[in-house]
N, C-alpha and C positions, 0 to 999 in steps of 0.2 A: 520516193516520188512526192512533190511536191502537194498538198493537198488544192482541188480545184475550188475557190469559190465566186461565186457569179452574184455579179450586182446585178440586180434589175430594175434598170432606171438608172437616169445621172442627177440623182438629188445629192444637193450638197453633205450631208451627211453621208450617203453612199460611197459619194466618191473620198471621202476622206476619209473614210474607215478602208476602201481598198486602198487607198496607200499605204497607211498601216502595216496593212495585214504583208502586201506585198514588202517590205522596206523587212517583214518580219523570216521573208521567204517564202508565202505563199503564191500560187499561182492565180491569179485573178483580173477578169474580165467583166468591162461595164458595159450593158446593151441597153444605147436610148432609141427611141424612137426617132429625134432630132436629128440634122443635121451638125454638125460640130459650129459652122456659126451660126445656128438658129437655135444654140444653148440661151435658156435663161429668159425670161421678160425684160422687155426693152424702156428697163426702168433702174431707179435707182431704190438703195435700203441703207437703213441704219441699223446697226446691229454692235453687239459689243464685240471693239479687236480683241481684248485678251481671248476671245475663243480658237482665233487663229491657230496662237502657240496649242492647243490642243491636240491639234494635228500637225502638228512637226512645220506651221507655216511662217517665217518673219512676216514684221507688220510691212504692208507693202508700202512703198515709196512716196512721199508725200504728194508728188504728182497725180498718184491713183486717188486720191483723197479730195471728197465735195467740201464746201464751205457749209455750216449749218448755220439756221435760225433758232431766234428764238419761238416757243411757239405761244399759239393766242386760242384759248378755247371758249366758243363762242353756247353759252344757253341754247335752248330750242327756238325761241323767240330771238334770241342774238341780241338782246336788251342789254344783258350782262357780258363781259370778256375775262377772265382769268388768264394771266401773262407768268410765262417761266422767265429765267434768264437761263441761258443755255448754256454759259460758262458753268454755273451752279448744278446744271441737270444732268449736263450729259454724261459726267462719268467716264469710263472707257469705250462710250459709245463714237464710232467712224459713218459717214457716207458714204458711201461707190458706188459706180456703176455696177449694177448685178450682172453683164457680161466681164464685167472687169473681175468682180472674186470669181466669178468661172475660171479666166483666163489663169487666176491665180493656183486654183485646188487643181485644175485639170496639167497644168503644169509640174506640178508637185507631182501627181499621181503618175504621169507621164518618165520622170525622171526616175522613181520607185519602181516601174516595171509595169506598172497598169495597163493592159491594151484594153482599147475602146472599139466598138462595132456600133458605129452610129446606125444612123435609119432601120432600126430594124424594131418591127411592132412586137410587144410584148401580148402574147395574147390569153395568158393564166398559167400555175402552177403546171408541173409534171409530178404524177403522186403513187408511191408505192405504199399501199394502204394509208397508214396516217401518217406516212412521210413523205417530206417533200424532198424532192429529188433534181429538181430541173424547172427549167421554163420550155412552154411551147412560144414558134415566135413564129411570124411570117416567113422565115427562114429556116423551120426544122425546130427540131426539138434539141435541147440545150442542157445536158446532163455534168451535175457536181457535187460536190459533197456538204456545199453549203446553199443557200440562195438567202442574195441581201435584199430585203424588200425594201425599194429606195423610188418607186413609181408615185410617188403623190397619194392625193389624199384619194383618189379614185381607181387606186390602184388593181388594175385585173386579177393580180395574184390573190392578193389580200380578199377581195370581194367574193372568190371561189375556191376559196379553204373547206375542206370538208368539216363539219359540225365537230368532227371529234376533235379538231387542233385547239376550239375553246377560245377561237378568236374573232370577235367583232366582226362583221363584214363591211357595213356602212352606214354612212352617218346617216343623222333625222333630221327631223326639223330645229331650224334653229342652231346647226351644230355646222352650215359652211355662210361663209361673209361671200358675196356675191359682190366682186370688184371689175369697175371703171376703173381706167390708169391713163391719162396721157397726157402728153405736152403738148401744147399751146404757146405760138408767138406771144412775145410780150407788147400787147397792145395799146399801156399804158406806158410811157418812160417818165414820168412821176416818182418821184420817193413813194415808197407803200412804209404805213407805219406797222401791219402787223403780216410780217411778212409769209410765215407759215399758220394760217385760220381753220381752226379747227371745227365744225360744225356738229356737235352733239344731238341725235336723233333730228335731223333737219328738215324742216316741214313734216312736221308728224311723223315723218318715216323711221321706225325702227332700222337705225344704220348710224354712222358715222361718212361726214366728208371732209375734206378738204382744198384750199385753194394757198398755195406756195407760191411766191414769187423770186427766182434764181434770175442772177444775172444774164442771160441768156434764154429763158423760156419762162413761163408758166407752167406749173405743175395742179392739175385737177386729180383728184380721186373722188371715188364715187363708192361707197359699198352700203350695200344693205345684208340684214341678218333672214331676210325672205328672199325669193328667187327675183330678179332682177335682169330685165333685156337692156342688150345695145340703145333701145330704140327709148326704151323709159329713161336711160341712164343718162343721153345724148338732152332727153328734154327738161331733165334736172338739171344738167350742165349749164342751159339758159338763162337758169334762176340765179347760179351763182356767178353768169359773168351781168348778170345786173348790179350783182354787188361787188363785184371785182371789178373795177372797168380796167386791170392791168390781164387778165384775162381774154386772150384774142381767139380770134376763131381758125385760123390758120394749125392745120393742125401738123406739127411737126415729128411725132414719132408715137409709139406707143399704140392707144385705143383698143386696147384688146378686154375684154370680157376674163375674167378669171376666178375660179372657183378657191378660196382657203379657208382651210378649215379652223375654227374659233372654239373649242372643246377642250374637254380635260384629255388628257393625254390614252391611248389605247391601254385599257386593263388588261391584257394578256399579248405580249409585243413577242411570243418566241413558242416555236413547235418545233417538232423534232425537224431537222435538215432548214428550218425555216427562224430570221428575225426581222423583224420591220423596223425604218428607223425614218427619223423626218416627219414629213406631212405624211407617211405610210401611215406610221406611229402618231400622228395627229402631236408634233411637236413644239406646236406655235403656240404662244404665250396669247389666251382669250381673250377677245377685246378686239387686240391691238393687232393679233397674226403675225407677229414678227418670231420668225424660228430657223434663222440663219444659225445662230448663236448655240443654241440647245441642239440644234442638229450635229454641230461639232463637238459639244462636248457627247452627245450621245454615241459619235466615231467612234472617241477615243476608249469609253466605257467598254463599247463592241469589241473592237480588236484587239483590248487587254481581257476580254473574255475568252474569245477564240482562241487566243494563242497560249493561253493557259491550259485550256483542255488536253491535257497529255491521253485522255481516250482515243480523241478524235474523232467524237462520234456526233459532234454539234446537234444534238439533243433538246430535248427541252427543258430534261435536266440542269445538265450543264450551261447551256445558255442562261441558265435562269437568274445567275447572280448579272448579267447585264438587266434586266429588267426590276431585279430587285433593286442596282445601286442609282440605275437611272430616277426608279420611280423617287425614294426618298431622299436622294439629293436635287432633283429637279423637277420632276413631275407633281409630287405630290404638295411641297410648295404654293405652286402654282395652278393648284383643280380650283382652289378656291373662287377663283377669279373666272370659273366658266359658270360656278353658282350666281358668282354676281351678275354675268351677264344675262342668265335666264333672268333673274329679278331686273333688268332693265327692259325688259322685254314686257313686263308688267303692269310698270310704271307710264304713266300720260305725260307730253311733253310739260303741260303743266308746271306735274311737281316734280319732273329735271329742275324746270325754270326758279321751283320756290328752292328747292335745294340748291342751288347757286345763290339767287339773295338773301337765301340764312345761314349760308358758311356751311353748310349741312358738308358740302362739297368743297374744298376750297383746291388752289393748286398742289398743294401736294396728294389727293389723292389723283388727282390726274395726271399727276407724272409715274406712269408708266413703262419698266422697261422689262428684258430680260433678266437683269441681275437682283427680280424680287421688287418690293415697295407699292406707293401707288395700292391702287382698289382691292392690292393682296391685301393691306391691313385694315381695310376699312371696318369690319367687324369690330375691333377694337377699339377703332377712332369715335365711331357711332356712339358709344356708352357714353362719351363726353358730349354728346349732343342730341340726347333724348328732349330735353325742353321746345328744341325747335321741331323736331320730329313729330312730339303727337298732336300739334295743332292739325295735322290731317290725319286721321284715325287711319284710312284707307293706306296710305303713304308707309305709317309704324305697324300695321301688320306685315306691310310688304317684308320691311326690315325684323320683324320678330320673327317670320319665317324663313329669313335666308340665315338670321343667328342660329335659329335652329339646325338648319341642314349644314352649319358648316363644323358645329360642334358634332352629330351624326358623321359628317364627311370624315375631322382630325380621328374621330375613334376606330374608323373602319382604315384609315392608311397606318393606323397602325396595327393591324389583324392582318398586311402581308406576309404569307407566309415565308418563311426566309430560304426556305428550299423550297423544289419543287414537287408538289405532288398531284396528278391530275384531277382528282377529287375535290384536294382542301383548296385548288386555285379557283377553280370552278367555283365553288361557296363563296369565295373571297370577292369574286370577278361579280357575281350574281350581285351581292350586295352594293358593293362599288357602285355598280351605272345603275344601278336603283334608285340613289340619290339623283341621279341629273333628270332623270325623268321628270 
């Protein structure tokens, strides 16, 4: 008989690791709380396509495909602009609709044998001593031999693991981006010369925003790294259609409030009967939150784990080489970059503003994606720019303490244990999130 595994959640990595598994023979079922067309935010993403192929998916059809800009990053003050060219930047990075890659993976997973059970609340693990064994849901209790934690970053299951599984339960301060999203008529039909405006901690606010101008609407985002209402976000928006006048008030789709998480990735993503993946696994790339991309290739890691396991006892053992190939192929990479953003979290708009007119900063550390670069190397780049750095004394401690913790950081990703044992993970795990503190 077929072994049962149950996704819980329709996060994209979810869903494309139950294709997988299913395409492998498994039996496998995904429980969103969603309706099937109330999948996804009513927004678009950039993300890299080659992660598609990861999961068994062609790149979709050029039709599904946005037009992108270049983008324009604006100082705290917005005195200074840093301009990419997007032909140079983007890489293998695509736009779409985010109902639109739903439409894509849920289709795939559909054709693999995936059944889906929409609307149904997820409301915490089912646990046989330290094993997890099921989901309880507004509809009964839900029993398998695996459970995929694919519920976001606020995830029920995840947040009510017993102490002995040795997993995280939830994020601190500082560790989710509180985002505004929505479109706006285009109020201005003017040429706009810097068409996607990036806003670097804008009016004092520890956050990033921006304002996009697409053929067809206006694009606002809003997010801060503190908590963040409708109602404050609505009165920030003010500000920026004073300086957008292509910014209309008409508000055409989106506006929703959404919680992502900006952190180094979950130090302990796997217990027995139990692995988390996505925003579960806190998968998004710091900063920026973009983790379409690492969530598919996190699928593909998971269901060449699973299917390997000739026990079949999805363990924490056994699981453990997905957590082990994730972290130092991809995770680990990339923690760096949640150290930097505590260290901007430190810094006064200010000296954003001097490190922009002394090159301290220039466009290439801003250009950030998933496939690595950007504020990943900046540790490196800095040695060649100490001269302008200690004219503010305050500024080069900031930076001689985040050199320090990142050199702490490279020495502790490499002290992951290569197997698993619940002891040496725990030490390993303790040390880890010791640093982001």
């Amino acid at each position: 008989m077929a072994k049962k595994i149950i996704v819980a959640g329709g996060g994209h990595g979810g869903i494309g690791c139950a294709a997988l598994l299913a395409e492998a023979g498994f039996d496998v079922t995904v429980y969103e709380r969603h309706s099937r067309e109330n999948m996804g935010y009513d927004w678009t993403d950039i993300f890299n396509s080659k992660s598609f192929s990861e999961i068994g998916v062609d790149m979709p059809d050029e039709s599904k495909l946005l037009p992108m800009h270049n983008m324009s990053f604006c100082s705290p003050s917005a005195k200074m602009i840093l301009r990419n060219n997007i032909d140079e930047a983007r890489g293998s990075d695509i736009k779409m609709e985010r109902k639109e890659i739903y439409n894509v993976i849920i289709d795939k997973a559909e054709k693999a044998g995936v059944k889906f059970e929409y609307e149904t609340e997820i409301i915490s693990p089912v646990m046989a001593g330290d094993r997890v064994i099921g989901i309880k849901t507004d509809k009964g209790d839900i029993l398998g031999d695996l459970v995929i934690d694919a519920c976001g970053c606020e995830s029920p299951i995840r947040s009510q693991l017993p102490e002995c599984c040795g997993i995280e339960k939830n994020m601190k301060e500082l560790e989710k981006f509180y985002v505004y999203r929505a479109f706006y008529n285009r109020a201005d039909t003017n040429e706009v010369l810097d068409k996607y405006k990036v806003y670097m901690l804008p009016k004092g606010v520890f956050g990033i925003a921006w304002v996009a101008d697409d053929e067809d609407y206006s694009d606002i985002l809003i997010g801060s790294f503190s908590p963040l209402t409708k109602e404050e976000a609505l009165e920030r928006a003010e500000y920026f259609r004073a300086e957008n006048p292509v910014l209309g008030t008409e508000l055409l789709r989106g506006g929703e409030m959404v919680t992502i998480p900006v952190r180094q990735t979950l130090a302990v993503m796997v217990a027995d009967g139990y692995a988390a993946i996505g925003d579960s696994a806190f998968m998004t790339v710091p900063i920026i939150g973009s983790g379409i991309a690492n969530s598919f290739r996190a699928a593909k890691i998971l269901a060449d784990t699973i299917i390997k396991d000739k026990t079949e006892t999805y363990s924490a053992e056994t699981l453990w080489d997905y957590e082990y190939n994730y972290q130092t192929k991809i995770g680990f990479p990339l923690s760096s970059m949640a150290l930097v953003k505590l260290m901007l979290g430190k810094i006064k708009p200010e000296q954003l503003d001097y490190m922009f007119e002394s090159r301290i900063i220039t466009i290439n550390e801003l250009s950030v994606s998933d496939e690595g670069g950007g504020l990943i190397d900046i540790n490196a780049e800095l040695i060649n720019k100490g001269k302008a750095m200690i004219k503010d004394r305050n500024l080069t401690g900031h930076f001689l303490s985040l050199a320090k913790s990142m050199a702490i950081l490279a020495a502790v990703n490499k002290q992951l244990p290569k197997h698993y044992g619940r002891y040496a993970v725990k030490q390993w795990a303790d040390k880890y999130n010791a640093i982001f503190k």
